[in-house]
N, C-alpha and C positions, 0 to 999 in steps of 0.2 A: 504494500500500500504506500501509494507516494504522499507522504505530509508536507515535502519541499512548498515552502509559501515565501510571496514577497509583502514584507511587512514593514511597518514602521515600529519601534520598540519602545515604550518609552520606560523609563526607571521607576517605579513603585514607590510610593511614601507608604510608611510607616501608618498604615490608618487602622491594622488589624495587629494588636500587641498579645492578643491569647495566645497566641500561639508559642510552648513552651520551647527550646531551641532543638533541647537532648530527644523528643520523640518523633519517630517517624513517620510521617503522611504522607498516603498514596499522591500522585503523582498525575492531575489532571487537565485535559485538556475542554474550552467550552467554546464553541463559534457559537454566534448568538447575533440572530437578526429582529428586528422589528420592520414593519410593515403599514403600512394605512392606505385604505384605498377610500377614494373622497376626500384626501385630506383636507383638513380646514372647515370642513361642511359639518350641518347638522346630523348628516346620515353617514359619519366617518366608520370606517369598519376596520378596526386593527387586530393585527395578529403576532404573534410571537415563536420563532422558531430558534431552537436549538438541538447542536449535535452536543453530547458529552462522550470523552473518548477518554481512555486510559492512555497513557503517553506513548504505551510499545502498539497502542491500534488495536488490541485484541478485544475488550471488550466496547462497546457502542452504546447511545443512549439516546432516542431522540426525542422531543417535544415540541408540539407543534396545541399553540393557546391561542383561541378565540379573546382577544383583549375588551370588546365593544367599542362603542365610540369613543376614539381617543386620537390626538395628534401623533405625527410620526415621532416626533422627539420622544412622545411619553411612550411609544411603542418600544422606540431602542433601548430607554432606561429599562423598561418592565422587561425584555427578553434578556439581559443579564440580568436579571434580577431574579427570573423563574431558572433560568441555567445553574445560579449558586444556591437557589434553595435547595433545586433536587439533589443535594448531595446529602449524603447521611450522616458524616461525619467530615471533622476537620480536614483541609487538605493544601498542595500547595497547585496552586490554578495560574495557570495561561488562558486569559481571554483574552477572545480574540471578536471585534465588531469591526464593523465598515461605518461607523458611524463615530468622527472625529469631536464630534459633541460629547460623544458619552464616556472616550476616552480618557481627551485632555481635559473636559472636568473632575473627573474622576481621580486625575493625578494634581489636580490642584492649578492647571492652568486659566480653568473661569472659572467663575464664581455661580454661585446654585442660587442665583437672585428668582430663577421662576423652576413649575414642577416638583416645588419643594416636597411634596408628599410622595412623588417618583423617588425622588433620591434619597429619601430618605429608607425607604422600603428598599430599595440598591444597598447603603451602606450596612442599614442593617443583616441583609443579606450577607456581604464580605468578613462581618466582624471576627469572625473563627477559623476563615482561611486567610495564607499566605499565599497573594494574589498577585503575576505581572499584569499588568494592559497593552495589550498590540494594538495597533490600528490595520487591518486590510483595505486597502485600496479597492475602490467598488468597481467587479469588472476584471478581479484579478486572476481570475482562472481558478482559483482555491476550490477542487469539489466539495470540501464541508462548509463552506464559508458560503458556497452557491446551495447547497443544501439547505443550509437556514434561511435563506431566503427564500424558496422556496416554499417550505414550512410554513413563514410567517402570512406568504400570501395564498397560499390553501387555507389556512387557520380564517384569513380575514373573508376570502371570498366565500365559505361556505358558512361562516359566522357560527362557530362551532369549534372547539376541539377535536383533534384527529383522534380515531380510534387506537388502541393500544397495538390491536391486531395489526395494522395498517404500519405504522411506525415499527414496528420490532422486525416486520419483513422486510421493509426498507434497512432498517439496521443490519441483517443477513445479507442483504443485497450489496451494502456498501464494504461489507467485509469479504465479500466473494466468497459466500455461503447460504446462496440462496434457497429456500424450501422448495416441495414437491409444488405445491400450490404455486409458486410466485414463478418459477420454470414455468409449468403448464400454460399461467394468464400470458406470460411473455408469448411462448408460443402462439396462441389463440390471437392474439392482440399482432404476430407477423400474418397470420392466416388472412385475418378482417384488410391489412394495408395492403396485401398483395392481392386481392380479389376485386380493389378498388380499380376502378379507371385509373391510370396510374401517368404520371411526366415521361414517362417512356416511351407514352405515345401520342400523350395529349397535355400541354400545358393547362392544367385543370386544378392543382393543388390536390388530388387526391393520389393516394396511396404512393410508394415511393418513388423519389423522384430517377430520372433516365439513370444518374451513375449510380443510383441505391438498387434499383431493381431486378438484376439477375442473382444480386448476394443474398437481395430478403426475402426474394423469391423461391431459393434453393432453401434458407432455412426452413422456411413455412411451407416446406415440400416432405420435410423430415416427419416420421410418423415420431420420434422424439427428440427432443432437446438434451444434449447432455448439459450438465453445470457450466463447463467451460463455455462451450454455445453460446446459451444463455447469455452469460455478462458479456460476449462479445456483443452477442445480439441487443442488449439492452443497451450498450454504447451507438450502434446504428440505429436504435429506435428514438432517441433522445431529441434526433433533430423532428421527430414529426410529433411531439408535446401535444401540439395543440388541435391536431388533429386527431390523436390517440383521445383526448380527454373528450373527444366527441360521440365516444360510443364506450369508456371503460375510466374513469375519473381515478381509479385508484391507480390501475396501471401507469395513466400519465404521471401520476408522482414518483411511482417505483424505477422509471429508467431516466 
């Protein structure tokens, strides 16, 4: 699994002192996006996504919250805020946001003149871990970093928290340990785009397009999918999102 990201780092003040020096705390990592669709309106719909990972990748975590109407800003605080809750115990955390607001406040570069009840719920959050803050640059290519964002805009557009079910196969997926089930929907979900009127021979937007479609077509020919397949195939399915999500919602989120 490639973690290689381009980050900006910045140095951590001293804002979490419980933490005694001599014990040892596991070793976390949290990408954590916020979301708002309508922002600024009365009818704002926010969402909240996070991945939480163990530092060597092996074990995953993901959350995906239905915020309500809230501004973007109070979205990015609340999704670090839900990412350090869901820990059970102390530990030492790398987060990581795309949102320069919530870093460099966080390290003390502005001042928490508004949202005061965000940040506060944020701080409190932090108090028991030993925490750095990254900034990701939005756009950076980071798959966990685009997975929370992700997240955060399924959470907002369907106004609703993500099923547990739903998340934890995605987590298998990102590990390259995908289920019977989540192989099979992949397969089913190559069947439906290759059966489409397809770019190959009609500029139409359906099914894959001219250079996708002898490879996606030969997968969705297979009477099964093995594993490896699979997350090949779920990297070729990725670019057709929004058409996937027109006939299989969950699948769109899973490649």
């Amino acid at each position: 699994m490639n973690t290689a990201i381009s980050t900006q780092n910045f140095t951590t003040p001293n804002i979490n002192p419980a933490n005694p020096a001599d014990e040892k705390h596991p070793k976390v990592l949290i990408y954590a996006d916020g979301s708002c669709l309508k922002n600024g309106s009365p009818e704002s719909q926010a969402g909240a996504g996070v991945v939480l990972m163990t530092e060597e990748g092996r074990r995953i975590k993901l959350k995906a919250s239905y915020l309500g109407a809230l501004t973007n800003q109070k979205a990015e605080i609340l999704a670090c805020a839900v990412g350090l809750e869901s820990l059970k115990k102390p530990c030492e955390v790398k987060i990581f946001s795309d949102s320069k607001y919530v870093v460099e406040t966080m390290l003390g570069s502005n001042r928490m003149k508004s949202n005061r009840e965000f940040w506060e719920r944020l701080i409190k959050a932090c108090l028991t871990h030993k925490i750095e803050w990254n900034w990701v640059p939005r756009a950076s290519g980071n798959a966990f970093q685009e997975t929370a964002d992700r997240l955060s805009r399924a959470a907002a557009t369907r106004k609703e928290n993500l099923d547990k079910g739903t998340l934890d196969r995605l987590a298998l997926m990102m590990r390259g340990t995908p289920d019977e089930n989540t192989v099979r929907m992949i397969h089913d979900g190559l069947k439906t785009l290759a059966a489409a009127c397809d770019g190959a021979k009609k500029a139409d937007g359906q099914g894959f397009n001219k250079f996708d479609s002898e490879l996606g077509k030969r997968f969705a020919g297979k009477t099964v999918l093995t594993i490896s397949e699979a997350l090949f195939a779920r990297g070729l399915m990725s670019k057709y999102r929004t058409q996937i999500a027109g006939f299989n919602t969950e699948l769109a989120l899973l490649v």
